[in-house]
Steps between C-alpha positions, in 0.01 A plus 500: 500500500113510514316262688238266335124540596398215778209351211767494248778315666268236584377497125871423437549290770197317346623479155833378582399245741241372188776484288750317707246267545457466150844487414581214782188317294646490163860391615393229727176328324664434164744255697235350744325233507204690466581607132605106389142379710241808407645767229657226254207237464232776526617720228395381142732161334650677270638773753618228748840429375614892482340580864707166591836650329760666769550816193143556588505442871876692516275825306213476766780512721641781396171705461468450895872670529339768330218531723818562780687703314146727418450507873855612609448778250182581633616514853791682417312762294267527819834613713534787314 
């Protein structure tokens, strides 16, 4: 099994840790106090309601278990 170059393992290392990041963002903020407080009341009246619905929250959610499952596959692929 070939080894990675030292630049791009740290590129991936990079990328991954960005996107776990991102990923712990979108499944924690929809259900924080931040989004009721900041997102909600910010975003335009007519939008309030739907960013306030747990459908919508539940699909942010769910985007951020994509960002994990995008990084295991990522760091998987890396392995090889």
């Amino acid at each position: 099994m070939p080894k990675l170059p030292p630049m791009r393992t740290m590129l991936l290392l990079a990328a991954i840790f960005y996107v776990c990041a991102a990923g712990w963002f979108f499944v924690l903020a929809p259900w924080s106090r931040f989004w009721a407080l900041l997102v909600v009341p910010r975003g335009p009246l007519w939008l309030a309601p739907i960013l306030d619905s747990p459908a919508v929250r539940g699909a942010i959610s769910g985007f951020g278990v994509l960002h994990f499952v995008a990084a295991y596959t990522w760091l998987a692929e890396g392995h090889r």
